[in-house]
C-alpha positions as CSV (number, residue, x, y, z in Angstrom):
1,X,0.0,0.0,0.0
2,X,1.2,3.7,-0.7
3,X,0.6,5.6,2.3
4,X,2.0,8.9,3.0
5,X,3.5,9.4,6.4
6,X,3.3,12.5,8.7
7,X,7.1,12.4,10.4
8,X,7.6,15.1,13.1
9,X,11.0,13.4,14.2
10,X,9.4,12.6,17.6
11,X,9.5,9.0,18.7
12,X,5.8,8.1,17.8
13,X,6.1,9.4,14.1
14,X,9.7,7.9,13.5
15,X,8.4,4.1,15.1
16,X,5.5,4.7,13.1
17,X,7.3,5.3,9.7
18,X,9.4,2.2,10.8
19,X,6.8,0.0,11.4
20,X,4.7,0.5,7.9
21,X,8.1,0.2,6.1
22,X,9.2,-3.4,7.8
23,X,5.5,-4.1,7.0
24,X,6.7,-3.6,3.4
25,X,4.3,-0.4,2.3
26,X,5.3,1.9,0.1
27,X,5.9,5.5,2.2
28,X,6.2,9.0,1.6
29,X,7.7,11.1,4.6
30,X,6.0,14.4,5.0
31,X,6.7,17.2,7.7
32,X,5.1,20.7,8.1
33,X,7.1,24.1,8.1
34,X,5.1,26.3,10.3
35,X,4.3,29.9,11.5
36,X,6.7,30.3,14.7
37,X,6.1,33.7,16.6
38,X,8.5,36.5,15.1
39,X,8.0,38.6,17.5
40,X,9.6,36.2,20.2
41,X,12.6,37.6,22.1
42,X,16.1,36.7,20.5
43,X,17.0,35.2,23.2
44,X,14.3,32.9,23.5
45,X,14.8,29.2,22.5
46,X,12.2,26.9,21.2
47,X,12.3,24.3,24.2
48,X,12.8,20.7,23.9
49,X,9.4,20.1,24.4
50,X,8.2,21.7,20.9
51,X,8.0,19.5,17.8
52,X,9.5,22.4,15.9
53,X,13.3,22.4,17.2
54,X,16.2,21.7,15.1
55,X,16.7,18.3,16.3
56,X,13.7,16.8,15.5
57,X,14.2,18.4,12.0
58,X,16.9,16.6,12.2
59,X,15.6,13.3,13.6
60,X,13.4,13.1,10.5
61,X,15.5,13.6,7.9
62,X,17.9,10.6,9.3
63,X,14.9,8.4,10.0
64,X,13.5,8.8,6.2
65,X,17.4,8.6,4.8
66,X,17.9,5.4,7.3
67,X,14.2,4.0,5.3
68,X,14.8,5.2,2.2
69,X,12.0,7.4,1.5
70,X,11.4,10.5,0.2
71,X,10.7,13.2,2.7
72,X,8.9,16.7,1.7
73,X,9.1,19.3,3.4
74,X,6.1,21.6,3.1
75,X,5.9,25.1,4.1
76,X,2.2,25.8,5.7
77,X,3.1,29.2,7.8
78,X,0.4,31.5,5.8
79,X,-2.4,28.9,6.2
80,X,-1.1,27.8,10.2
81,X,-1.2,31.6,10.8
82,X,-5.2,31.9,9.4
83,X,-6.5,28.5,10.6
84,X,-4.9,28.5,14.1
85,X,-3.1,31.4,15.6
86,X,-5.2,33.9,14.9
87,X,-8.7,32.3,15.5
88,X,-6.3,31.4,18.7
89,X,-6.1,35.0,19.3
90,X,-9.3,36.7,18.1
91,X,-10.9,33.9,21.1
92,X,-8.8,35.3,23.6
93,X,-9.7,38.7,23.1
94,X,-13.4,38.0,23.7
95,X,-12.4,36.3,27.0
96,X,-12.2,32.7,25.9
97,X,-9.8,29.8,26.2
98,X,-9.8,28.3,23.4
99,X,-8.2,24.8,22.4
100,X,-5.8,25.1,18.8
101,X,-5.0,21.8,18.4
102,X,-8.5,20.5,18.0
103,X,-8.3,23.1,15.1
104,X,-4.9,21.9,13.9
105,X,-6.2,18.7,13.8
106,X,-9.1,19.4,11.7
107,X,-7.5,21.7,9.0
108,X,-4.0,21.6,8.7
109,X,-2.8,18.1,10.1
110,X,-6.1,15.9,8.1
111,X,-6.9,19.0,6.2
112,X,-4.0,19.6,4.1
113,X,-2.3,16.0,4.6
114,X,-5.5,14.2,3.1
115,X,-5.0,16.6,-0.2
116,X,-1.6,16.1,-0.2
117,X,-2.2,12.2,0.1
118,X,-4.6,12.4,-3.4
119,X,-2.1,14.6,-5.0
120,X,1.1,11.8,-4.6
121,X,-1.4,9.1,-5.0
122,X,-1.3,7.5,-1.6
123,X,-4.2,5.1,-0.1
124,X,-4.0,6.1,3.2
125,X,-2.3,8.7,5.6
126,X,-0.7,8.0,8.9
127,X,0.0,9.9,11.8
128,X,1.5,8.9,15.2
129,X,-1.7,9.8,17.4
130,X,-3.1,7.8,19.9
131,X,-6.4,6.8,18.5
132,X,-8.3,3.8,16.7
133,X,-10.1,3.6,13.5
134,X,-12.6,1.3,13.1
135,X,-15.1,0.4,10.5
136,X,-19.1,0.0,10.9
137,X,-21.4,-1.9,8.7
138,X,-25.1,-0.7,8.8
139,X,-28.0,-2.2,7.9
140,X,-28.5,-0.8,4.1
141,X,-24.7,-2.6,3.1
142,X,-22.8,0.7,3.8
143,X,-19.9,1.3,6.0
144,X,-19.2,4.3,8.4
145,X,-15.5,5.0,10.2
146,X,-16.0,5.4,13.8
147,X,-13.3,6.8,16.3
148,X,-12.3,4.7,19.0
149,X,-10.1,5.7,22.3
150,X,-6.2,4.8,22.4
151,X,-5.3,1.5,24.7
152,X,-3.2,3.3,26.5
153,X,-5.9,5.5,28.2
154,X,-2.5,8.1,29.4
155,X,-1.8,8.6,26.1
156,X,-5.1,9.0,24.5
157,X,-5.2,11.9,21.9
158,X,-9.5,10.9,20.6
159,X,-10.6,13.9,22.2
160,X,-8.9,16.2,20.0
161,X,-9.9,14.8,16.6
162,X,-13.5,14.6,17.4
163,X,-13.7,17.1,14.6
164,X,-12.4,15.0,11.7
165,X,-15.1,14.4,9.2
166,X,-15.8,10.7,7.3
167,X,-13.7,11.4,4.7
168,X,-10.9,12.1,6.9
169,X,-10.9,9.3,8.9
170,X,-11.3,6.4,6.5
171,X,-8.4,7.8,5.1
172,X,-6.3,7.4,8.4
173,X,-3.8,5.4,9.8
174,X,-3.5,5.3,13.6
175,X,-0.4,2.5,14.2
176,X,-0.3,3.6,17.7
177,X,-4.0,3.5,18.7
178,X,-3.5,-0.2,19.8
179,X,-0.3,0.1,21.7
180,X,1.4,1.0,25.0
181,X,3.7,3.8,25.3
182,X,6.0,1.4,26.5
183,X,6.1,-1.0,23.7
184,X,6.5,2.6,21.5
185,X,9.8,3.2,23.4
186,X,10.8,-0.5,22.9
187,X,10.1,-0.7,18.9
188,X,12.3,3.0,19.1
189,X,15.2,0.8,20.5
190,X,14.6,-2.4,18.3
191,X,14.5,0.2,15.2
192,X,17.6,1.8,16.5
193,X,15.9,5.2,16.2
194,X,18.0,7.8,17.0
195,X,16.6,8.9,20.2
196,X,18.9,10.7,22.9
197,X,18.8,9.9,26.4
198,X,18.0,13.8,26.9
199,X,14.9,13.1,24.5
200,X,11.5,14.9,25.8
201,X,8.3,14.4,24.2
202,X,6.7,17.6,22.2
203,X,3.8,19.2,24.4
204,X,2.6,22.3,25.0
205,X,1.8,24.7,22.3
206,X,4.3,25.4,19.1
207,X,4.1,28.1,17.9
208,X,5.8,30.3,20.6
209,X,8.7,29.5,22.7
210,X,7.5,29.7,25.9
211,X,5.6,27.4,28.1
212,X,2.6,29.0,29.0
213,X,0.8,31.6,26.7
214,X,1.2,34.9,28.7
215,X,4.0,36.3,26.9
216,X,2.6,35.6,23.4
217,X,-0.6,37.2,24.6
218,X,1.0,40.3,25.6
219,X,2.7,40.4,22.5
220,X,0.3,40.4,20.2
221,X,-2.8,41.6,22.7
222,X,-0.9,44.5,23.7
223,X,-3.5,46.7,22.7
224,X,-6.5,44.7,24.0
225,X,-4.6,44.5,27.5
226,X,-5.6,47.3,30.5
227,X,-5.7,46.0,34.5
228,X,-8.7,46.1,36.0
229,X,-10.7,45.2,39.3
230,X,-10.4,41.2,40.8
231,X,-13.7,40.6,42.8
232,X,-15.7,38.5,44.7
233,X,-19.2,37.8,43.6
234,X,-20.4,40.5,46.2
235,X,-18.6,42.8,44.9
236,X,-15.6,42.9,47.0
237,X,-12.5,44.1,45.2
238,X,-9.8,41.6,46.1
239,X,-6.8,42.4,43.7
240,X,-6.2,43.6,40.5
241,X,-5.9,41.7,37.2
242,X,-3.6,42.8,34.0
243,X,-5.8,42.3,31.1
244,X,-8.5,39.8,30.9
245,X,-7.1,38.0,28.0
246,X,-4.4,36.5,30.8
247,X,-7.0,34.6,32.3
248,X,-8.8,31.5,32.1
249,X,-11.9,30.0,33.9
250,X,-10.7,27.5,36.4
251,X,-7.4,29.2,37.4
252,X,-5.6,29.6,40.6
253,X,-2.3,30.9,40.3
254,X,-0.7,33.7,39.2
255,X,-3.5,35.8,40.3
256,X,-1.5,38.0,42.5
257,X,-3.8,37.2,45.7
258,X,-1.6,36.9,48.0
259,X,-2.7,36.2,52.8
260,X,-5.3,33.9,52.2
261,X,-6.0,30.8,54.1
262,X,-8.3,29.5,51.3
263,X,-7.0,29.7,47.8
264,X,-9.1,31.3,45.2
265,X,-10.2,30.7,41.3
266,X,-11.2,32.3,38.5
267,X,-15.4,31.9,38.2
268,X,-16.1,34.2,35.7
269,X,-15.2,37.0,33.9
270,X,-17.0,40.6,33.1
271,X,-15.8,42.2,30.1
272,X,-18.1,45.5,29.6
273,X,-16.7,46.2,33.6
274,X,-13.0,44.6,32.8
275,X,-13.5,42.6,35.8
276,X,-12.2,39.5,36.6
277,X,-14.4,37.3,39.2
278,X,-13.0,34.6,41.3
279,X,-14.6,32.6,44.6
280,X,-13.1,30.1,47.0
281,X,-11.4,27.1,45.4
282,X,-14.4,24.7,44.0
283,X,-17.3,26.5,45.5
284,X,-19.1,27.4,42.3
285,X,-20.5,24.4,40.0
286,X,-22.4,24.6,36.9
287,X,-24.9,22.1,36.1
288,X,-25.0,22.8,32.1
289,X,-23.0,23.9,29.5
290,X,-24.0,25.4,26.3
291,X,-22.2,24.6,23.3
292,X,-21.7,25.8,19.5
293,X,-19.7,24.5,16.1
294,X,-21.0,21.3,17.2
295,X,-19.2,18.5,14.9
296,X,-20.0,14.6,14.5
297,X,-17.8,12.1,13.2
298,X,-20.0,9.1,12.0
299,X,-23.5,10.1,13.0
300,X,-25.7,12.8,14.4
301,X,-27.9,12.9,17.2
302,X,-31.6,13.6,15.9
303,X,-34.7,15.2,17.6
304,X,-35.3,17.8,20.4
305,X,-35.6,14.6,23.1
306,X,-32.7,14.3,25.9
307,X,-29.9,11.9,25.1
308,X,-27.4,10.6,27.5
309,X,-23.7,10.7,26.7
310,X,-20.4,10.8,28.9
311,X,-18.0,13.8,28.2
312,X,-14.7,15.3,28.5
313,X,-14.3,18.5,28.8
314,X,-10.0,18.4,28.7
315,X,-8.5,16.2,26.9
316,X,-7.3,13.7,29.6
317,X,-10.2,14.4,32.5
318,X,-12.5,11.8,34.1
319,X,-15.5,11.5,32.0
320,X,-19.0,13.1,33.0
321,X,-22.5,11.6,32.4
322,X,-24.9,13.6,31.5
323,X,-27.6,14.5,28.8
324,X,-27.5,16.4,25.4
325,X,-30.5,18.1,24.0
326,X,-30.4,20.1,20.8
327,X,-31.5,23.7,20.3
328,X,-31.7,24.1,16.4
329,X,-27.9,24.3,15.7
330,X,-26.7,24.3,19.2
331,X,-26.8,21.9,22.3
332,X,-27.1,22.3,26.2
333,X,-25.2,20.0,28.0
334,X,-27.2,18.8,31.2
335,X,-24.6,17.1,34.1
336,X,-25.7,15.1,36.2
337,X,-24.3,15.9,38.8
338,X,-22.4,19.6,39.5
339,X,-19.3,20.1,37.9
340,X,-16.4,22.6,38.2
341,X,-17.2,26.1,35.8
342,X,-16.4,25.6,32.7
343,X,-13.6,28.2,30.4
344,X,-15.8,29.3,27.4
345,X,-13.8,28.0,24.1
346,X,-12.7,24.6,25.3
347,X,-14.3,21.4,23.8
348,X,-16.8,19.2,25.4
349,X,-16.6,16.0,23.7
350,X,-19.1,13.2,23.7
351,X,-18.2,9.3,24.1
352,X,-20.6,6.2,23.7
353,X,-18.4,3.3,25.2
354,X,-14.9,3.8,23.6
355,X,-16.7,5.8,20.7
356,X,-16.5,9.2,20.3
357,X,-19.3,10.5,18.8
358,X,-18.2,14.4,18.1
359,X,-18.1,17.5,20.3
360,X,-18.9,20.9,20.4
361,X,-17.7,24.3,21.9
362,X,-18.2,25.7,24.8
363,X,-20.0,29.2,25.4
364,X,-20.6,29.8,28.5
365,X,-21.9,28.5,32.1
366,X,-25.8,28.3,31.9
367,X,-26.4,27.7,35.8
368,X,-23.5,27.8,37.9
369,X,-24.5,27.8,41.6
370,X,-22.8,27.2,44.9
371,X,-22.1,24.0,46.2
């Protein structure tokens, strides 16, 4: 089979090339050039926990020479720029926390890769995420792709391609999806990848240097950025915040609140008054969320009645139960039982066994109360 390959030069992508090329498939090795901030100090270093450094450049030009297969190298900055970091940035601004790698995911990773795979004549694409493709017959003769959870439930990456479409995912390749991390690292050594014993996984977000996206907020927000009041829901002015944007629902440090016996997070947040609203640590609940851009993967929940699902609303969290009723093109999320305030722009994604069914975005708390 003629697949093409995505190769980052992290572990997972090199073991995965490996492993379709012992299998004796024809490959073609492809890796993204993307937007990295410009604006980022000089003195700032990607860290070894991006997938953009120079080394795992490196590591996937000697894994594709070491295969013998042709790697391209495909410069994406212009659309990475329009598809992620700006949608990343226009959500901030309106107070939201959104999630770019479900994005990435969706338009640049399957979105370019699949039209890349038509245009060299490849069957299939494959990627190193944790996942599992799986194929469903129905009753007219016709088959549907479904998206299954990783095995290794640490590693699981489902929850942020619930918004591949069909045609994306019969065209994928998930390798990993049936594996343990462990046995990843041991096919790395049996393949002799060249792996350093200083060798850190890629996380975090790429496209700036740092860890956390303060910096690259005040950056590029600059001008959307001005302090303002941090209260208490009666009102009581307990600090003061500098710039909304900084802020996401949920948080509990770096809020400058300093003497208390009980820490404090971030409930809420008021942007006609620029204030930023925070309560003791797990007091507030909400009981529904609302959610928008709602996206299915192999089939759509139909008519106004309740239906139960489990959910995630990060990528890794316990699962939820609860019920989702649709309101023409948006849903209401009904828990049943309290859970913590959700930051408006993050995914809730829905699951049926190991299935997951699709996902939509968050907008806001509909009834947070007190627990």
């Amino acid at each position: 089979m003629k697949i093409l390959v995505a190769m980052s030069g992290g572990v997972d992508s090199s073991v995965v090339a490996s492993m379709l090329h012992a299998q004796g498939h024809q490959l073609i090795g492809v890796r993204f050039s993307l937007w990295v901030d410009p604006l980022a100090p000089a003195l700032a270093q990607v860290l070894p926990s991006k997938c953009c450094t120079t080394q795992n450049i490196s590591r996937a030009s000697s894994v594709a020479k070491k295969l013998g297969i042709p790697l391209q190298v495909i410069s994406l900055e212009h659309e990475f720029k329009k598809e992620v970091v700006d949608p990343f940035l226009d959500a901030h601004r309106k107070g939201q926390t959104p999630n770019p790698c479900i994005g990435c995911n969706r338009t640049i990773k399957f979105g370019k890769l699949i039209s890349l795979m038509r245009e060299l004549g490849c069957e299939k694409l494959a990627t190193g995420h944790y996942a599992r493709v799986a194929t469903e017959k129905l009753p007219d003769g016709t088959e549907r792709a479904i998206l299954l959870e990783a095995i290794d439930k640490r590693k699981d990456q489902s929850y942020y391609l619930y918004g591949l479409q069909q045609d994306q995912l019969r065209h994928a390749l998930f390798p990993l999806g049936a594996m343990k991390k462990t046995e990843v690292y041991k096919l790395a050594h049996d393949y002799d990848l060249p792996l350093s014993e200083s060798y850190r996984e890629s996380q975090d977000l790429c496209f700036f240097p740092e860890k956390t996206p303060q910096e690259f907020l005040k950056r590029y927000l600059h001008s959307s950025l001005s302090a303002g009041s941090i209260i208490r829901r009666d009102g009581t002015v307990v600090g003061t915040h500098e710039g909304l944007p900084l802020y996401t629902i949920g948080q509990r440090r770096g809020l400058g609140i300093g003497g208390l016996k009980i820490p404090l997070e971030v409930v809420s947040k008021n942007l006609e008054k620029n204030q930023l609203i925070v309560s003791t640590k797990g007091e507030e609940k909400t009981r529904s969320v609302y959610l928008s851009d709602l996206r299915y993967i192999s089939w759509k929940p139909e008519g106004t009645d309740p239906m139960p699902f489990e959910c995630r609303t990060r990528s890794l969290s316990h699962r939820s139960k609860g019920t989702l009723k649709l309101i023409a093109d948006k849903a209401i999320f009904e828990f049943d039982s309290p859970a913590p305030v959700q930051p408006a722009g993050q995914s809730l994604v829905l699951y049926r066994g190991e299935e997951i069914v699709g996902g939509g975005v968050m907008e806001n708390e509909s009834s947070p109360s007190r627990v």
